[in-house]
Structure formats: structure tokens, C-alpha cells
KENU-766297 format. One record per residue (C-alpha): x, z, y; residue in three letters. Coordinates in steps of 0.02 Angstrom, whole numbers, padded with zeros to 5 digits, always signed. Example, Ala and Ser with C-alpha at 12.3 -4.5 7.8 and 13.67 -1.06 7.14 Angstrom:
BEGIN
+00615+00390-00225ALA+00684+00357-00053SER
This chain:
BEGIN
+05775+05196+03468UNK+05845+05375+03493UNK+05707+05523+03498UNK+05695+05535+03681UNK+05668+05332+03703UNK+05513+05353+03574UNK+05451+05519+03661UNK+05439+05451+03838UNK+05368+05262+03797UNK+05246+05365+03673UNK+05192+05467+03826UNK+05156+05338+03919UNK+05023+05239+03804UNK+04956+05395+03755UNK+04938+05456+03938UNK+04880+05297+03985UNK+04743+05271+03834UNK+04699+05432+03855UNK+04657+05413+04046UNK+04566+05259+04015UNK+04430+05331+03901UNK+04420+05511+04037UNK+04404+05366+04178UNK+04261+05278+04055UNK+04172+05439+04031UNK+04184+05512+04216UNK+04121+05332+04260UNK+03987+05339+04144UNK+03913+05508+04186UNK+03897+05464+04364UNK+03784+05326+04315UNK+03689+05459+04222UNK+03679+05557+04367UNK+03621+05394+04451UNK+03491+05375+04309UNK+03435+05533+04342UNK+03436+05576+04165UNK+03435+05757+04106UNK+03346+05889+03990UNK+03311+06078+03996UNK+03448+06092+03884UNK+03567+05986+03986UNK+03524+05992+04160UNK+03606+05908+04296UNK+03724+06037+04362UNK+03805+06038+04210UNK+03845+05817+04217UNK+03863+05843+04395UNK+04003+05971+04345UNK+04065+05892+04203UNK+04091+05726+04295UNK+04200+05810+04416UNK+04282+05902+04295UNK+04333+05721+04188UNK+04373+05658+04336UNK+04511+05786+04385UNK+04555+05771+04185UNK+04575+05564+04220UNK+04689+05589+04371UNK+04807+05720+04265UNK+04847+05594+04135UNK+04847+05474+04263UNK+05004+05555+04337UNK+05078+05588+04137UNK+05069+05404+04131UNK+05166+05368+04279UNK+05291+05468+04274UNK+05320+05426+04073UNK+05333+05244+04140UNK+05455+05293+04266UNK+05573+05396+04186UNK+05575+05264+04021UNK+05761+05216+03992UNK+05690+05051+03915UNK+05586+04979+04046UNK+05680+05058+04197UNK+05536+05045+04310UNK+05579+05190+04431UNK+05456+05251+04557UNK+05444+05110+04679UNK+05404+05010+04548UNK+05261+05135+04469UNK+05198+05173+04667UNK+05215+05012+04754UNK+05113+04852+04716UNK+05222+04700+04661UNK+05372+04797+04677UNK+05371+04782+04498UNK+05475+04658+04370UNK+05364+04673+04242UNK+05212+04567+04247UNK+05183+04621+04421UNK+05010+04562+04456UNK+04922+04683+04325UNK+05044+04827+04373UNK+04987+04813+04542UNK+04793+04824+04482UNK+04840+04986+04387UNK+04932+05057+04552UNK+04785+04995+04667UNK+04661+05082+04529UNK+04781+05254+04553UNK+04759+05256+04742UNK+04577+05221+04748UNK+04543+05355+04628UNK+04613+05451+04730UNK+04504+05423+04876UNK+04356+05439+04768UNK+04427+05625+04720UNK+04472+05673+04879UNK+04289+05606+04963UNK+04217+05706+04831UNK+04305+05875+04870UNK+04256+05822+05075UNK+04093+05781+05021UNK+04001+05921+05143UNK+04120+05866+05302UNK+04101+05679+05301UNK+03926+05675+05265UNK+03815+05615+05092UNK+03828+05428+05165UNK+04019+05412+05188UNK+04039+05463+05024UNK+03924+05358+04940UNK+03999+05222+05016UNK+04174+05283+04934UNK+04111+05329+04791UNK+04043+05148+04755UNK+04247+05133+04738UNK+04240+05208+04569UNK+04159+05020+04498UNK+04341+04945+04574UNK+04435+05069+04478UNK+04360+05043+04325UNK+04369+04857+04348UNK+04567+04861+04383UNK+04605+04993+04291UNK+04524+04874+04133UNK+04606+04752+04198UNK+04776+04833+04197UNK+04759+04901+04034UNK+04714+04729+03936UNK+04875+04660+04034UNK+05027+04769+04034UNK+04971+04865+03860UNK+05073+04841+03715UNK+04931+04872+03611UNK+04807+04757+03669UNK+04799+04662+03530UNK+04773+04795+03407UNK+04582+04797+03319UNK+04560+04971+03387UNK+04606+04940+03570UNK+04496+04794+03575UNK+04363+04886+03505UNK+04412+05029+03651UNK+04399+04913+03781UNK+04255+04830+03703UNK+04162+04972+03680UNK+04215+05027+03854UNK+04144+04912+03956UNK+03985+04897+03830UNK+03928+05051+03897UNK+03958+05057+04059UNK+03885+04891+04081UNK+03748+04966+03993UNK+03711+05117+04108UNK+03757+05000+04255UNK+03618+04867+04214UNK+03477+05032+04219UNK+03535+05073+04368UNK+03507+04910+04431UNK+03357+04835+04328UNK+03276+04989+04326UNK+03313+05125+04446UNK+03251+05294+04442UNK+03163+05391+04599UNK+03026+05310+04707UNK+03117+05236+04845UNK+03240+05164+04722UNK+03231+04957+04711UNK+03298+04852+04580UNK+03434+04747+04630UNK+03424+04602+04496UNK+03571+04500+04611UNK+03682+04614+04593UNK+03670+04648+04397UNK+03693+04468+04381UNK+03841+04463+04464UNK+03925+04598+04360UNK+03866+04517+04216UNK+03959+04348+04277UNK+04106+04457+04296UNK+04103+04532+04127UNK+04109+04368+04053UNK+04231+04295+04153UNK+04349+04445+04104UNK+04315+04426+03939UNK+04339+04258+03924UNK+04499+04283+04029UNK+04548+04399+03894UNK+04522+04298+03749UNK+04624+04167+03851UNK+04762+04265+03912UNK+04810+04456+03816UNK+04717+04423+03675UNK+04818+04252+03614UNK+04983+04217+03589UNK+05102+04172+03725UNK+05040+04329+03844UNK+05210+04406+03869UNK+05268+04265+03952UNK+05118+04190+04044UNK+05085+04352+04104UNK+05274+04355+04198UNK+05418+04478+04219UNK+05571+04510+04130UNK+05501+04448+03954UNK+05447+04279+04062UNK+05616+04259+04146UNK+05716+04305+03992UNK+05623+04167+03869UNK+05686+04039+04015UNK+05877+04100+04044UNK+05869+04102+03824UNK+05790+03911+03817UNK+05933+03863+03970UNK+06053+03947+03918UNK+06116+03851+03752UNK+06106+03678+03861UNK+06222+03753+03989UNK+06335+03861+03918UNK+06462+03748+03842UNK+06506+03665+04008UNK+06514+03835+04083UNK+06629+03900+03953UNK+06750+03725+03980UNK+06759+03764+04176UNK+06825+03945+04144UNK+06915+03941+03997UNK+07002+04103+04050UNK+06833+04206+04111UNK+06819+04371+04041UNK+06692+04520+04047UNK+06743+04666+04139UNK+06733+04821+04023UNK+06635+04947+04015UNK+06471+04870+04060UNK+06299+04909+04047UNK+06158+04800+04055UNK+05973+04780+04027UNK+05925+04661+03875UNK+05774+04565+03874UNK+05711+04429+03748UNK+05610+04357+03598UNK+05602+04381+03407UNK+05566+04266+03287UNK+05538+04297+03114UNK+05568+04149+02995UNK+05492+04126+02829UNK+05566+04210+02666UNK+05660+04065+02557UNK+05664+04032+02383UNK+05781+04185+02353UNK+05685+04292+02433UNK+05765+04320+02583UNK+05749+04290+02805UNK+05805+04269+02946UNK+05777+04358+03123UNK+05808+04293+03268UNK+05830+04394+03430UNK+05858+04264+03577UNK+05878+04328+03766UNK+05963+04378+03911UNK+06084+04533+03972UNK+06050+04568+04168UNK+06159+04688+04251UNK+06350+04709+04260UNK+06350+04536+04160UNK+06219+04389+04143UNK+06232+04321+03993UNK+06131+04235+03861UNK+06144+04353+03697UNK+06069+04274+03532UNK+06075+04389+03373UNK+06048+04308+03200UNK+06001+04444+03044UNK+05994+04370+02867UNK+05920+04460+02722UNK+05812+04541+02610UNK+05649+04588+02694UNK+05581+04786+02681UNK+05410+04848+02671UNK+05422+04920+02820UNK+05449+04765+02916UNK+05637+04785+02935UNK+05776+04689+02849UNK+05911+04733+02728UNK+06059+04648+02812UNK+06172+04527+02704UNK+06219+04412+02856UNK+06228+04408+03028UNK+06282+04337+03198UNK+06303+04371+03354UNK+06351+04245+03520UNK+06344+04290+03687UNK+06388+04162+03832UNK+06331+04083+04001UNK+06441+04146+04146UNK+06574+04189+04061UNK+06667+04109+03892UNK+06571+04100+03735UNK+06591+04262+03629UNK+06557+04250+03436UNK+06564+04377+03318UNK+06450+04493+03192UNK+06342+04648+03167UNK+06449+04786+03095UNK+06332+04926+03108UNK+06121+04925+03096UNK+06024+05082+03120UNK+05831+05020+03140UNK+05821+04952+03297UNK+06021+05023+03340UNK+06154+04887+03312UNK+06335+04866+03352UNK+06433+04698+03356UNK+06617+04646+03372UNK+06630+04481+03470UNK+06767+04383+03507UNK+06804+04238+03625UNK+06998+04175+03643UNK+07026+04282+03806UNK+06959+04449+03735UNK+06874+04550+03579UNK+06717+04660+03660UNK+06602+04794+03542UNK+06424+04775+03617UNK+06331+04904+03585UNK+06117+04863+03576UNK+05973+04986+03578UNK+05825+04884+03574UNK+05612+04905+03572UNK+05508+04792+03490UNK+05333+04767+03558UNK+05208+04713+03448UNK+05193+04525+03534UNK+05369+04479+03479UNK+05469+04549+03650UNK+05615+04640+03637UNK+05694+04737+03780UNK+05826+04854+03766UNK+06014+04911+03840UNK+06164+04851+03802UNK+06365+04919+03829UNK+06509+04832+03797UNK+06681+04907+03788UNK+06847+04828+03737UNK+06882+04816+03572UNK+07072+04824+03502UNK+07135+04677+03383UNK+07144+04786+03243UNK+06965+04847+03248UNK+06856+04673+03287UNK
């Protein structure tokens, strides 16, 4: 991964973390406001203040989030993708929550600022918004983050929606102010919903197999790399003479799978998946050797095939840089170097970009 790949896909889970817990806290303090809970030493004005202030804070990194996720030469989102709902490839259903959760923060801000021209009731009615965002914005986050599974960002979204369900069933149970009413119906359906997400969670981000129930390139990829091997023999025999047009670029999207270390002490990875772009082809990428303490290998063996649409390619790794390979492939029309930067997320997906140039005889 070169340094501007890691700065730009760090940006965007930090931007996007970070806006989270400013979203949890500005959510929060308006149910203390709601609570009516202050002190002489912390009056009102200053939550009132604050929670526009965190607010504001929550749409800034809101924005460093997007436009990270846009401008990432991995995921190649662009802005359609980050601004429109399902115009995303990547699991486009909790995308679209995020996006929704963008644009009615937005009207919550904005009532806010209009607050004295559209009149105390209007706004209240917007502002009960703010319980959506928070809701898809969770939602989002459990779904498209690559570090759901982590301890600490289940404990983050755990401790998240512990407190605002907290200060949400006061509010409800046991309102503050004389004319206020408790509204036990409606704190038991948000307590419905909390367990149904959470049992969604446990169900779905939280266990294995998310990446591709969840859909999106990872989802199509693990299909065109289970298809491909079945098909890609008779494809090869129909166009024995097929080549790949050179230079090509192409997105790379797949699976790794780590096998167990042998009596020698060495493994094997397995990188199984797809190229979309200038060529569609099933790319599988073998590494044998001995295993590092930081997770990566110390290559002894490797291989490399590449096939569907066009003739079956074969050929090895010559050069390994972290995540950085090159390989020299071969089929009996032409010799190729493919050149693969590739990101691994932490639920076994790889996605990355691949070019392929010609390669003469004397160098494959």
C-alpha cells in the first residue's frame, strides 16, 4: 500500500469514528437539555451551546469522511457514489443509511440556525430527526466499517447506544416539567428496536460471512472466484488464440484464506478473486512460506493464474513488497507482468488495482 493509499483510507475511519462519537455526544446533550438537567456550575446555556457547537463539530468530520471515501484509489467510490443512495457497489444498503443520516443532519442543522423564522414547533418536529440519524448512522457504521469486529468498536457502539438509550428512557419514563407525560409506548418500542439491532448485529457484522452477505464488490467477487474455475477451461478451449490487450488497468476484488502451518513450519495464502475493468478475469494468487510475526509471509513459493474470458495465464510472483506484488504470467499466445497493489480488511477481503503490461520473452 503506498503512503497516500494508507493516508486517505486512514482518514476516512478516523473521520468517520470520530463523527460517530461527536454525533453520540451532540445526541446525548440534547436529551439533557430535554431532561432539563443542569447546575449553577453548568447551566443550560452552556449544553445548549455546547450541543450546537458538537453538532457543527459532527457535520465537519462528517464531510472529512466523505470526501476520504471518495477520493480513496482503493475503493473508487467517487462522489455519486458517497452522495447518492444505492448508487453505490459496495454493500449499498448500509451506504445508503450513512448518506440518508448525512442529509438529515443536515436538516436538523439548518432548522436549528432557522429556529426563530419557522417557529419553536417546526423545529421540534425536525429536530425529532436527530433519533433517525443516530439510528442510521449506527446502523451504517456496524455495516460498512472495517473495524466492526474489533473489541473496542464493539465496545464504542455498545457503549454508544447504552447511553443514549439511557437518557432516552428518562425522557420518556420520567419526564421533567409539569405538563410533561410519560410516554411508556414509545420507550418500549425503542427498546424493541435496540434489541432487534443488536441481535441483527450479532447475526450479521459481528459473525463471519458479513462481507459477502452484506453485498457489493466483495459479494460479487467471491461468486465470479467460486465460477470461475468450473468455467474457465471451456472458455480457454473456444479461444485458444484470445489475448489481453496491454496496458490495462483494473480493479481487483476477492478473498484470503490462510491455511494452517505444516509440519515444517510453513503456509500457504490464498488470494482468490476477480479483475473488473479493461479485463474480467478470475485472478487466484498462491504464497507458500514461512509465516512472520507480523502476520505476513516469507515467500519460498508461489503462483499465480489468471483466466475466464480470455486464455488461461500461469506464471509466479517475482517481486513482494507487503501488500505490493508483481507476477510474470504466461499463456501460449502471450507473456503479461501484472502488477497488484492490494488492502486487506480485517474480515478476510482483499481489494486492490491491478496493471498489466507486456512482458518480453527474455524477462518472464
Amino acid at each position: 500500500m503506498t503512503t497516500w493509499n494508507a493516508v486517505t483510507w486512514d482518514t476516512a475511519r478516523a473521520g468517520g469514528l470520530i463523527a460517530y462519537v461527536l454525533l453520540t455526544t451532540a445526541v446525548a446533550l440534547g436529551l439533557v437539555l430535554r431532561n432539563r438537567w443542569q447546575s449553577s456550575r453548568w447551566p443550560r446555556l452552556v449544553t445548549n451551546e455546547l450541543h450546537g457547537y458538537v453538532s457543527l463539530l459532527a457535520l465537519v468530520f462528517i464531510a472529512v469522511h466523505v470526501f476520504a471515501v471518495a477520493i480513496d484509489p482503493f475503493t473508487h467510490f467517487g462522489l455519486a457514489a458517497v452522495l447518492v443512495p444505492f448508487a453505490s457497489h459496495y454493500r449499498p444498503i448500509w451506504m445508503s443509511l450513512g448518506i440518508v443520516a448525512l442529509y438529515l443532519l443536515l436538516a436538523v442543522w439548518v432548522s436549528s440556525r432557522l429556529r426563530r423564522r419557522i417557529g419553536h414547533r417546526l423545529w421540534r418536529q425536525i429536530h425529532v430527526l436527530a433519533f433517525a440519524v443516530y439510528g442510521a448512522a449506527t446502523l451504517h457504521g456496524l455495516g460498512t466499517g472495517s473495524d466492526t469486529r474489533t473489541i473496542w468498536a464493539a465496545a464504542l457502539y455498545a457503549g454508544s447506544v447504552g447511553l443514549v438509550g439511557a437518557l432516552l428512557a428518562v425522557r420518556l419514563l420520567a419526564p421533567a416539567g409539569r405538563e410533561a407525560r410519560r410516554r411508556p409506548l414509545a420507550a418500549g418500542v425503542a427498546a424493541v428496536a435496540v434489541l432487534v439491532a443488536a441481535a441483527w448485529s450479532l447475526g450479521g457484522p459481528f459473525a463471519p460471512g458479513w462481507s459477502a452477505r452484506a453485498g457489493g464488490t466483495a459479494a460479487r467477487a467471491a461468486v465470479a472466484a467460486a465460477t470461475a474455475p468450473r468455467r474457465a477451461r471451456p472458455v480457454a478451449a473456444r479461444l485458444p488464440s484470445a489475448v489481453v490487450q496491454t496496458p490495462f488497468t483494473a480493479r481487483y476484488a476477492g478473498t484470503l484464506t490462510i491455511g494452517q502451518v505444516n509440519e515444517q513450519g510453513r503456509l500457504t495464502l490464498r488470494i482468490d478473486g476477480a479483475l473488473r475493468g479493461a479485463t474480467k478475469d478470475h485472478l487466484e494468487i498462491l504464497i507458500h512460506g514461512i509465516p512472520l510475526e507480523d502476520g505476513g509471509v516469507a515467500m519460498e513459493q508461489s503462483r499465480v493464474r489468471m483466466g475466464t474470458t480470455t486464455a488461461l495465464y500461469r506464471g509466479e510472483i517475482t517481486s513482494l513488497h507487503g501488500t505490493s506484488l508483481v507476477a510474470a504470467l504466461r499463456s501460449p499466445h502471450q507473456r503479461l507482468r501484472v502488477d497488484l497493489t492490494l488492502r486487506i480488511g480485517r474480515d478476510g477481503t482483499v481489494v486492490g488495482r491491478a496493471r498489466g503490461t507486456a512482458a518480453p520473452a527474455a524477462t518472464a
